[in-house]
C-alpha positions, 0 to 999 in steps of 0.5 A: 434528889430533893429529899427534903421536898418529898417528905412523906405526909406521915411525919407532919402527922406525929409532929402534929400530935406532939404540938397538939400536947403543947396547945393543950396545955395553953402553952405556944410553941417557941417563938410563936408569940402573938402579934399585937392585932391578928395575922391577916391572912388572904385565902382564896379558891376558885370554884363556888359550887364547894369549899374545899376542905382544906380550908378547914385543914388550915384553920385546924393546924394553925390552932394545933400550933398554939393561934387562936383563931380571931386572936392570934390570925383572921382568915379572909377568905374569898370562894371565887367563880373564875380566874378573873375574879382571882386575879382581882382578888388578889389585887385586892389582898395586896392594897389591903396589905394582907401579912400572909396569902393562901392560894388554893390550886392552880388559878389563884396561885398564878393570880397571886403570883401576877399581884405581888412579889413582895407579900409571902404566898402559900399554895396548895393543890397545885400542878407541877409547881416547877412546870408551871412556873410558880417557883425556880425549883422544889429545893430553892424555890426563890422569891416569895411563893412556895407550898404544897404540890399535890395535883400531878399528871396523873392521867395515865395512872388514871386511865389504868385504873379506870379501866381496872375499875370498870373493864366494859370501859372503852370509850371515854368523853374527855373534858378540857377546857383549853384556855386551862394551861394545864390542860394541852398537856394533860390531853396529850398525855391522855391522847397516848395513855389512852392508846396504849389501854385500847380506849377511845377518846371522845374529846369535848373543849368546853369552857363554861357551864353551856358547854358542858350541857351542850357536851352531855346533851349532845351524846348518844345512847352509849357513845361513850362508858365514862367521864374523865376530865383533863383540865384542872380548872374544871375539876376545880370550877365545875365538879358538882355539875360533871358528876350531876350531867353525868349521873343524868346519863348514867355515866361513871365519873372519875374525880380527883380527891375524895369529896367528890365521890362522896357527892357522886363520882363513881371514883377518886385517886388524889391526896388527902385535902384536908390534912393538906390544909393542916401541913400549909398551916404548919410547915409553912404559914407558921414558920413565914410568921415566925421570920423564915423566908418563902425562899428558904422553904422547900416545895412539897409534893403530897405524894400520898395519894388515896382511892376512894370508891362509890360501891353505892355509885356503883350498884346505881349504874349497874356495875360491879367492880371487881374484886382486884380494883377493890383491894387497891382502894383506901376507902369503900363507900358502901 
């Protein structure tokens, strides 16, 4: 069992409060002197339509440990349209001899790990780390990249609660983009879910931006009763525009985390990005500065997961959730 690698979030939390006292204080915690110019930090994220978050979580933690942002660490921080563009980037970061990377989710993660094997690399929101080969193992995860896990398979749990949510649901378009590794996994997962829940799935293989108003355009009144995307690159590259072609057709979106369904999305389940941002600072950005090795820090999963619903979506479509879905939510959006 790797207990060490599936802490629950809640400690990060008091052990922030306890060094938020120190950094009131104007004292640095032990060991954490400051360079003599800036840490350079080389943070990048795919997909221009948002910013996620956890960027400002980042910041956030790296000053509750006592760096001052310009001082002690400048972000240089890249808002990417694709996993190309990634993979240049991360190039870039590594000629430019960055101190430290940050890679938001799936696609930049692969990008950094492709760039280098030298400079230490800190992912967040990424798959199934382990499956997807970014590290050896939670517990040892060898070489220079380890972080935060936090975008699991989900998709039966999902389905489920789709269903809960809204029970006229049955059929549902299903959006992947299969140049997405993750994606054939996830839609074969899906594929089985969903016969288990008496849905039909309407499937679409979209890559881009035509494809998707090709997807929504091409639908028949009440061909389908939902949106549900299987690929991690979409949730990641096309959020904003899911949600607008959706709301278009007057159909339910099911999203991934919580920003979304402020700007729409009829629901989320999926963890906390921002205080995400604020553990990759602490538990790991902090301690590769101050000499820990990648290696010797074990992967976390963020296995604290949140449903967030849109009661305002709702009333716009037409739907009335019931009460028992309801009572599973963390958040009501009124």
């Amino acid at each position: 069992m790797e207990t060490l690698s599936r802490r629950r979030f809640v400690q990060g939390g008091l052990a922030l409060a306890g060094l938020g006292l120190l950094v009131g204080c104007g004292v640095l915690p032990s060991g954490a002197k400051p360079p003599k110019r800036p840490w350079r930090i080389g943070v990048f994220h795919v997909g221009i339509d948002h910013v996620p978050p956890s960027l400002d979580g980042l910041r956030d933690g790296l000053v509750s440990v006592g760096y001052e942002d310009g001082r002690d660490f400048a972000l240089d921080w890249r808002n990417l349209v694709d996993e190309e563009a990634a993979t240049a980037t991360a190039a870039e970061f590594v000629r430019d001899r960055v101190d430290l990377i940050v890679a938001f989710e799936n696609q930049t993660a692969r990008a950094a790990k492709e760039a280098t094997a030298e400079i230490p690399i800190v992912f967040i929101h990424v798959t199934d780390p382990v499956l997807n080969g970014l590290v050896a193992s939670h517990a040892r995860p060898g070489g220079n990249l380890t972080g935060i896990g936090g975008w699991p398979d989900l998709s039966g749990k999902k389905l489920e609660l789709f269903k809960a949510i809204v029970p006229t649901l049955r059929r549902l378009l299903i959006l992947s983009d299969l140049r997405d590794p993750v994606a054939r996994r996830v839609l074969l997962g899906a594929r089985g879910d969903a016969a288990a829940l008496k849905l039909d799935l309407v499937e679409r293989g979209v890559s881009d931006q035509t494809d998707l108003e090709h997807a929504f355009g091409s639908l028949a009144i009440g061909e389908v009763d939902g949106v549900f995307l299987a690929s991690p690159n979409l949730q990641t590259n096309f959020g904003s525009l899911v949600i607008r072609l959706a709301t278009e057709k007057t159909l339910p979106v099911a999203a991934n985390r919580r920003e979304w369904v402020e700007a729409g999305a009829l629901w989320s389940y999926g963890p906390n990005v921002f205080a995400t941002g604020q553990l990759a600072a602490t538990r790991y950005v902090d301690r590769i500065f101050k000499g820990v090795k990648p290696s010797d820090l074990p992967v976390e999963e963020n296995d604290v997961l949140e449903l967030i619903i849109n009661q305002r979506v709702a009333r716009s479509l037409g739907l009335t959730i019931p009460d028992e879905a309801l009572q599973q939510a963390a958040v009501i959006i009124q």
